[in-house]
C-alpha positions in Angstrom: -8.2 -8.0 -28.0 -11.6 -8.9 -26.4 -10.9 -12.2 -26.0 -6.9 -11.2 -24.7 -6.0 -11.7 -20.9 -3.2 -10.9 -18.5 -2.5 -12.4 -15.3 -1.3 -10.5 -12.1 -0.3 -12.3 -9.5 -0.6 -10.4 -6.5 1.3 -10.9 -3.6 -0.2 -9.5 -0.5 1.0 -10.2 3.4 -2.1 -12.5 4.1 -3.2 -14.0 0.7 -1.0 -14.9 -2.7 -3.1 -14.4 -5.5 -3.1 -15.3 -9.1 -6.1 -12.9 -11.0 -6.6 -13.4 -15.0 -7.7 -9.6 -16.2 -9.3 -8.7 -19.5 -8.7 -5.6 -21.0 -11.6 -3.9 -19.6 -10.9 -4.5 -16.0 -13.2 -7.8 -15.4 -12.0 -10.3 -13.5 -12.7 -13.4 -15.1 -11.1 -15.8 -12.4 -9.1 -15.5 -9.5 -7.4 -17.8 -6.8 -5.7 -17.5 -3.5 -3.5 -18.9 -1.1 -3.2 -17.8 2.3 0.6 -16.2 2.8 2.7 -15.0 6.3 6.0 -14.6 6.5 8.0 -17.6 9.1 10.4 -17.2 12.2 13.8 -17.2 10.6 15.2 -21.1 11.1 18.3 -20.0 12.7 17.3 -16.5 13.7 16.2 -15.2 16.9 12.3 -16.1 17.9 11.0 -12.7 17.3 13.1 -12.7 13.8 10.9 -12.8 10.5 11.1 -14.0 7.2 10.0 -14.7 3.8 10.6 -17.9 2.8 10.8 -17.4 -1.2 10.2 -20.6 -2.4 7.0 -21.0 -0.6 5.8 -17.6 -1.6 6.4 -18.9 -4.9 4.7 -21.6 -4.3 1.4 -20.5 -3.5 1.2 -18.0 -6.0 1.6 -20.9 -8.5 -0.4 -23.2 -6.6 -3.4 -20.2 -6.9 -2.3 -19.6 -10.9 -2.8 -23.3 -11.7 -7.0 -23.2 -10.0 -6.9 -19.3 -11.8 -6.0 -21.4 -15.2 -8.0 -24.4 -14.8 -10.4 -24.0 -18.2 -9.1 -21.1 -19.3 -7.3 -21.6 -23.0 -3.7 -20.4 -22.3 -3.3 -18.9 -25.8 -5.7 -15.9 -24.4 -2.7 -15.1 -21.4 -0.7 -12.4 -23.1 1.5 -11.7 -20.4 1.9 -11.5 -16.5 2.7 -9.1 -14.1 3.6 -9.2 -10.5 2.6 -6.7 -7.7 3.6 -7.0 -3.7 4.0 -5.0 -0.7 7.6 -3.0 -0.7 10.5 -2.4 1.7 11.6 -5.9 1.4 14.0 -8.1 -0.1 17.3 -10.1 -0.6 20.8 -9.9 -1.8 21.6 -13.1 -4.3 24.5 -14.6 -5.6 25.3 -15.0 -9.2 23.5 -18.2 -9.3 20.6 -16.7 -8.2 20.4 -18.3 -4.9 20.1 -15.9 -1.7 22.7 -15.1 0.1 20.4 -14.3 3.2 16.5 -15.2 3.4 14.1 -11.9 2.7 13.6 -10.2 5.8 10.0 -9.3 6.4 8.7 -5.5 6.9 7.0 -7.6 10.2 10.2 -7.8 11.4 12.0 -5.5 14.2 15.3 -6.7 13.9 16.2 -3.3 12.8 14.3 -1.3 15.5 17.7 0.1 17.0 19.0 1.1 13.9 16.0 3.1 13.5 16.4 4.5 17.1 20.0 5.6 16.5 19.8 7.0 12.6 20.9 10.2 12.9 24.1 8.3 13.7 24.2 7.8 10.1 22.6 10.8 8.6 19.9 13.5 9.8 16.3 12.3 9.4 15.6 15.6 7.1 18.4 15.1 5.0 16.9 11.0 4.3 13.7 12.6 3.7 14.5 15.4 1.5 16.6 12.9 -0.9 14.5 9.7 -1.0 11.0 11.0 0.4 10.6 8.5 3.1 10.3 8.7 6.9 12.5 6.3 9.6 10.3 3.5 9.9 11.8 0.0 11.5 11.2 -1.9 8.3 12.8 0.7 5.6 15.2 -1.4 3.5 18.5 0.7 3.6 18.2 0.0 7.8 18.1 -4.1 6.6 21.0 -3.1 4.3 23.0 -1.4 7.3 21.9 -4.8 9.6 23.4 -7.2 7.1 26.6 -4.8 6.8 27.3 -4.8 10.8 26.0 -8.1 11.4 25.9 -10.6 8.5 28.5 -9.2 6.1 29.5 -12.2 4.5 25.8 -12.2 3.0 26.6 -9.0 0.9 30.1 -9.9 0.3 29.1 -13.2 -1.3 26.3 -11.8 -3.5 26.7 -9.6 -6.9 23.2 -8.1 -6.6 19.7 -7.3 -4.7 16.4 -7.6 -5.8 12.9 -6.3 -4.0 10.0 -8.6 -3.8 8.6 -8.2 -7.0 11.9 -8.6 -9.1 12.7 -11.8 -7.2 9.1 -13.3 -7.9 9.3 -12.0 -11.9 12.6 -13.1 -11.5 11.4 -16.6 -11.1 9.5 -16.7 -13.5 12.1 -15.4 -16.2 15.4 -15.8 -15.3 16.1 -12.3 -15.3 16.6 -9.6 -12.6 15.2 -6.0 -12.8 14.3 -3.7 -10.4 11.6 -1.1 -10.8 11.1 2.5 -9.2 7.8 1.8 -7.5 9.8 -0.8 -5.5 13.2 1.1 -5.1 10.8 4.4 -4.1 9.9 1.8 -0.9 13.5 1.4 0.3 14.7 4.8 1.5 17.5 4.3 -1.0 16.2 6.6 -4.1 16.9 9.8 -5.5 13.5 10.5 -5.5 13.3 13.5 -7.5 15.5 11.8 -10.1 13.7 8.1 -10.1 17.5 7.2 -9.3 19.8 5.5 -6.8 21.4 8.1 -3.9 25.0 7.1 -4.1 25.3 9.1 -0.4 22.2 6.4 0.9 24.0 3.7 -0.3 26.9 4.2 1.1 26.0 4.0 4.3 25.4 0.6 4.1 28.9 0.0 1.9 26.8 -0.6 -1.0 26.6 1.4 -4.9 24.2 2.0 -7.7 26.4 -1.0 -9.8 24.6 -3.8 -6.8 21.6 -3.3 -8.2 20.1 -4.5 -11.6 19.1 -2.1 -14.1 16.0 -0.5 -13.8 12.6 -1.6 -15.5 9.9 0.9 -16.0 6.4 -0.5 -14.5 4.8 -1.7 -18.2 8.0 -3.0 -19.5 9.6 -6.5 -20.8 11.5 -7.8 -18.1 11.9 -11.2 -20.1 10.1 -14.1 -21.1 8.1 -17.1 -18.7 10.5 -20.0 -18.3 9.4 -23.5 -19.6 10.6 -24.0 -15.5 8.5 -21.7 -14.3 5.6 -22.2 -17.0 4.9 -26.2 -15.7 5.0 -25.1 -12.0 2.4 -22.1 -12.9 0.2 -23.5 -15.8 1.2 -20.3 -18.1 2.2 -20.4 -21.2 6.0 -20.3 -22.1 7.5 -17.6 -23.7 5.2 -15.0 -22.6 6.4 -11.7 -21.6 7.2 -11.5 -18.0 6.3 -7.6 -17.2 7.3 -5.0 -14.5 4.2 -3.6 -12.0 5.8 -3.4 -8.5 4.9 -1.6 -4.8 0.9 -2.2 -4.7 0.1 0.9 -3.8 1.1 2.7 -6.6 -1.1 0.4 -8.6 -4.4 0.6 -6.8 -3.4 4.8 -7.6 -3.7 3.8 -11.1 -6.4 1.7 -11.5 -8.6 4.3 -9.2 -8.8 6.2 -12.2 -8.5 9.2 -9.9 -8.7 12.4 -12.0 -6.2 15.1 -11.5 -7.7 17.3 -9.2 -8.9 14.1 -6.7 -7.1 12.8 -4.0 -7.0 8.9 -3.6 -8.1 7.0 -0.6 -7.2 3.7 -0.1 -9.4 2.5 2.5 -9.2 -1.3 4.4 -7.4 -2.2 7.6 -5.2 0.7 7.3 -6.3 3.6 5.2 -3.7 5.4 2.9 -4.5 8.9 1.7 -2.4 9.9 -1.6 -2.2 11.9 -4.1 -0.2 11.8 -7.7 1.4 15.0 -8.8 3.8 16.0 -11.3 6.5 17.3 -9.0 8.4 16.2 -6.1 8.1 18.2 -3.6 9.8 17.4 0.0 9.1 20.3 2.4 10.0 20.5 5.9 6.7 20.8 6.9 5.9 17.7 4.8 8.4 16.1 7.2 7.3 16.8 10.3 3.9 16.5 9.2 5.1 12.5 8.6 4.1 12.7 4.8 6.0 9.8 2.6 6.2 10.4 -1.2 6.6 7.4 -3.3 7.1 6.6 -6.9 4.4 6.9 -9.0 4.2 4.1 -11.5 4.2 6.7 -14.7 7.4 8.5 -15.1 7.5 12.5 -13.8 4.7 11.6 -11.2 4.9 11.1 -7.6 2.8 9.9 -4.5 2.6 11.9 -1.2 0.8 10.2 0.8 -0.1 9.5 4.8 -0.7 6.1 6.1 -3.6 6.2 8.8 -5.9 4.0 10.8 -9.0 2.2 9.1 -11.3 0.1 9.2 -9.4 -2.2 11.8 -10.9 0.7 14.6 -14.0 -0.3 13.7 -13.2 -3.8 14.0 -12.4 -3.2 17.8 -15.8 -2.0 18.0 -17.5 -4.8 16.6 -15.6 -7.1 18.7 -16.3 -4.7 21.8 -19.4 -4.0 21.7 -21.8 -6.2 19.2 -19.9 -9.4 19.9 -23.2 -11.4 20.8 -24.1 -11.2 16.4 -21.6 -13.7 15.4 -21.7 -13.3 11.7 -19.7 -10.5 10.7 -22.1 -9.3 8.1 -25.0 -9.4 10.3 -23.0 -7.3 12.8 -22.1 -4.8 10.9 -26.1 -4.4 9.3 -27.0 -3.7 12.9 -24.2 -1.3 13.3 -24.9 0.6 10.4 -28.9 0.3 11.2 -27.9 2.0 14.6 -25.4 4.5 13.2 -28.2 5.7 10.4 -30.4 6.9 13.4 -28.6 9.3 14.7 -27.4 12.2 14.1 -24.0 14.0 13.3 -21.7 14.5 16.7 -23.3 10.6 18.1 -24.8 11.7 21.4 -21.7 13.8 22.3 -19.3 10.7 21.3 -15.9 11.5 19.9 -13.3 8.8 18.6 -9.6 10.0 17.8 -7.7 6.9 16.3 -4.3 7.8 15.5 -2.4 8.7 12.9 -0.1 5.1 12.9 2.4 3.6 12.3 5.1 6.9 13.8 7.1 7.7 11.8 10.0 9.4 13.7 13.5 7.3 15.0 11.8 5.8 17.9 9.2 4.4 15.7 6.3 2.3 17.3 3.8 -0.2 15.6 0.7 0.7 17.9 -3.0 1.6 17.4 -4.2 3.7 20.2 -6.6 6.4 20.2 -9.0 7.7 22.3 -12.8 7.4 23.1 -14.3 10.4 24.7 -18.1 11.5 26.1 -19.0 8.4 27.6 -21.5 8.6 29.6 -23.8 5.5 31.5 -26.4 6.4 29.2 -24.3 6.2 25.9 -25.5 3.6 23.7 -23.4 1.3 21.2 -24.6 2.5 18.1 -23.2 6.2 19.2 -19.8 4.8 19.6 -19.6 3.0 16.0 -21.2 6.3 14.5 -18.3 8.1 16.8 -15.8 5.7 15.2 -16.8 6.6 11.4 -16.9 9.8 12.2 -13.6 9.8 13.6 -12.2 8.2 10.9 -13.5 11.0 8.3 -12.5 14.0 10.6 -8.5 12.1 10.5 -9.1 11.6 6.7 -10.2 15.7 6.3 -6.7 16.1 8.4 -5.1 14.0 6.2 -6.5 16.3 3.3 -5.6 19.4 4.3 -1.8 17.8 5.2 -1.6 17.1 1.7 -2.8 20.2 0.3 -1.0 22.5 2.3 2.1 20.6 1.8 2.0 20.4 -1.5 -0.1 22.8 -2.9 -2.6 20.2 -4.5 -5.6 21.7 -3.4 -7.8 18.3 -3.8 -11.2 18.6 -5.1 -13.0 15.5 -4.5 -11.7 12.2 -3.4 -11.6 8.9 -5.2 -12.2 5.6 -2.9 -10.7 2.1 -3.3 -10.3 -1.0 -1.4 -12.9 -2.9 1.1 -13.9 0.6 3.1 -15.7 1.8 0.0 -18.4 -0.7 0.4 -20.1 0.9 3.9 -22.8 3.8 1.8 -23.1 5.5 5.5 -19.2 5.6 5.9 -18.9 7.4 2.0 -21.7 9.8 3.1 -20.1 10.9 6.3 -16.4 10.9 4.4 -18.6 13.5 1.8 -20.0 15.2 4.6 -16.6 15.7 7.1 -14.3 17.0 4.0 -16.8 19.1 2.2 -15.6 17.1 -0.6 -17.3 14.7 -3.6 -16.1 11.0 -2.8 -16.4 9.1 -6.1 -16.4 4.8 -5.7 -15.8 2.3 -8.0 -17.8 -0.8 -8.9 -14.8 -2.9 -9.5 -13.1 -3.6 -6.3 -9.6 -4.6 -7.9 -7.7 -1.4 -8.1 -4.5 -2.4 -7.7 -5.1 -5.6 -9.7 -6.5 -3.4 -12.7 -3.9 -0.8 -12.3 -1.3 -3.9 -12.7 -2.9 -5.3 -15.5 -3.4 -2.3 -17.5 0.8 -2.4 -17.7 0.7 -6.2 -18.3 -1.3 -4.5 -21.4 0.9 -2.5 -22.1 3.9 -4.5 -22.3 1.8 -7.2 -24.2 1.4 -4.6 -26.7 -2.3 -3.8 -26.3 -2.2 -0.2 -24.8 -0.1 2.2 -25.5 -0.3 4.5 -22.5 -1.7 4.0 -19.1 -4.6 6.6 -20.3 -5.2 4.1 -22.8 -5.7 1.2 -20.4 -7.8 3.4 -17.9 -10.4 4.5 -20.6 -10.6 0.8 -21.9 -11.7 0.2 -17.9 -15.2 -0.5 -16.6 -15.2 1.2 -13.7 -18.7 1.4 -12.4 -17.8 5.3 -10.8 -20.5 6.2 -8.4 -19.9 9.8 -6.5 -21.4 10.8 -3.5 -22.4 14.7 -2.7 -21.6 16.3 0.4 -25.5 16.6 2.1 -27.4 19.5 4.5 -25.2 17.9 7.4 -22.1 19.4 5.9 -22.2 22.5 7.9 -22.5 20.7 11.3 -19.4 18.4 10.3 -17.6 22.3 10.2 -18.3 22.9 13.8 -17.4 19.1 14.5 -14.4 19.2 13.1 -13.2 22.3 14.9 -14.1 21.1 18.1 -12.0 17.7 17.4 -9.0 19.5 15.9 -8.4 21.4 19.1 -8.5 18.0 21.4 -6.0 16.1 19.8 -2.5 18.1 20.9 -3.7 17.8 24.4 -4.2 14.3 24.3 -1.5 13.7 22.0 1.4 15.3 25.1 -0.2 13.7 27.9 -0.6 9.9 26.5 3.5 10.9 25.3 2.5 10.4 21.9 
């Protein structure tokens, strides 16, 4: 078993990537191609699309370089894992019936603006878990139904991303629930389809292919699909799904810790054993998802990240042109100060909305300026910010759903910045536990591959067998003036909040 690998190929908005896994979690090679979705060729300019066959494409391309001296009898199987809320309807030779409409895409804004036309907002929420967002894939169902019928009339099926990629590489079509939990379409508290949901785009449970539990055999690689990729024939083709649930696993979050998911965007989630879709949870904008283990789901709150401090490297230490040297001097200049940064305050916003006039934007607010305010107070301001929204985002959870989160476990590129941990430690009160290996959702896929390969038997199995490298960080002395912080930027917010008519 040692020797065995799996291969996930994970399918990201920027970068398709092909990553051989061992069974302990190491990486032992990886490629990439960059990836973006395309205007659609006989769409409108602002239309978006995945074009499937390039997609492909690059993953294969980046499987081949992953492959290159590798002995293909050690691949025991492969897994894919994407972003969710998109996908296509096909016909019964497989071909598409209308390209894959990206979630980049706001063809499907209006539809958003005017769904209580179809059914109240609460009542989509209670069933499925999800909020109106523009890119939810029932509204592309309902947009194909009142404007491209003849592309569900001349199909027998849909598939999400990851079934139509696995199905490429089998033959076969599946769909799984981390995937279907994305579309707004789900029973959630049943891991089922809503027959109500689906109707009102015209559609039933029988369009879809039957479901494929994350960890199972979807089929076997194609000798097709095993020359364009470089893996071996015959092996079993197994179902991962929505990344985020993935990067949840292979966190190897205990069950009292909340997960963070920290990059561009930062994702606070939690996995429970009950589904639980309170009004409050609504208004609050929570989402539950799909865990990928059966009888578990993910509540969860998507917020700004690291892109805010982006804007302030770009703002205000543009003269360092290396990235990494920028951000040494921010973090240099952050270090010296101390908690509140000179009377600073950053509010970034929780983003996208979630409501039925849904926006994709990224304000926030920068107050305390003053003209003797230095730059290093603003980037401290900016972390800072960020951890008051995450203790927010805490509290959300916990009050919603009764969790009551006692430490946090961090994945994904914001985990690297040792300030940023201490000051998330500091903010919540809370224990903030990282891992070494950087690849949540890549080891959280593999450990299925595993599993459907026959190695583990359980996903406990497959998280034990992982080398995480866990490293947690203790709240310091600073903790108390964090409290007093925190107040003072929880009453700003409303204000600001009705007067920028957010």
């Amino acid at each position: 078993m040692s020797d065995d690998l799996v291969v996930v190929l994970d399918c990201g908005a920027t970068n398709a990537r092909a990553i051989a896994v061992t069974a302990s979690g190491h990486i032992e090679s990886a490629a990439g191609r960059a990836n973006a979705p395309a205007p659609q060729p006989d769409g409108q300019a602002d239309w978006l699309v995945w074009s499937l066959d390039d997609v492909f494409a690059r993953l294969a391309d980046a499987c081949r370089e992953t492959l290159a001296g590798i002995d293909p009898a050690r691949v025991k199987a492969v897994t894919v894992t994407t972003f969710g809320a998109d996908g296509a309807p096909l016909a019964a030779d497989g071909s598409l019936t209308y390209p894959v409409i990206s979630w980049q895409d706001e063809r499907t804004a209006q539809i958003a603006q005017r769904i209580a036309d179809y059914m109240d907002p609460w009542e989509l929420f209670s069933a499925t878990g999800y909020q109106v967002i523009p890119f939810d894939t029932i509204l592309k169902l309902i947009w194909l139904r009142e404007n491209q019928p003849q592309a569900l009339e001349s199909a027998d099926g849909w598939l999400m991303m990851p079934g139509l990629l696995s199905f490429l590489l089998c033959g076969e079509r599946s769909i799984d629930p981390t995937a279907a939990g994305t579309m707004m379409a789900m029973d959630a508290a049943n891991r089922d389809w809503s027959s109500e949901i689906l109707g009102l785009a015209g559609l039933d449970a029988a369009f879809f292919p039957d479901w494929v539990e994350p960890g199972g055999v979807i089929g076997a690689m194609t000798a097709a699909a095993s020359e364009a990729t470089g893996l071996p024939a015959g092996i079993p083709v197994v179902a991962a799904g929505h990344d985020t649930q993935f990067a949840a696993v292979g966190s190897g979050a205990g069950p009292a810790e909340a997960i963070l998911s920290s990059g561009t965007w930062e994702i606070a989630m939690l996995r429970q054993d009950s589904y639980q879709a309170s009004r409050q949870g609504f208004e609050e904008g929570l989402i539950i998802e799909a865990d990928a283990e059966q009888g578990r789901w993910n509540p969860q709150l998507l917020m700004m990240g690291s892109g805010v401090l982006e804007w302030i490297r770009e703002g205000f230490y543009g003269e360092i042109t290396e990235r990494a040297d920028a951000y040494h001097a921010m973090i240099s200049d952050a270090e010296a100060l101390q908690p509140g940064s000179g009377g600073v305050t950053v509010i970034p916003s929780f983003v996208p909305d979630t409501g039925p006039n849904a926006r994709h934007r990224t304000q926030g607010t920068v107050l305390g300026l003053g003209i003797n305010t230095t730059r290093g107070e603003v980037y401290r301001a900016g972390l800072e910010g960020l951890c008051y929204q995450l203790r927010h985002a805490v509290e959300i959870l916990d009050t919603c759903t009764g969790f009551g989160a006692q430490g946090i476990r961090l994945v994904g590129g914001g985990a690297k910045n040792a300030l940023w941990n201490q000051l998330r430690a500091d903010v919540t009160g809370l224990p903030v536990t990282t891992i070494a290996n950087e690849e949540a959702t890549v080891l959280g896929a593999a450990i299925f591959a595993f599993m459907g390969a026959g190695t583990f038997a359980t996903v406990a199995e497959g998280q034990q067998a992982a080398d995480l490298g866990e490293v947690t960080i203790e709240p310091s002395a600073a903790r108390g003036q964090y409290d007093e912080l925190y107040a003072a930027y929880r009453s700003v917010p409303p204000a600001l909040a009705q007067y920028y008519g957010a």
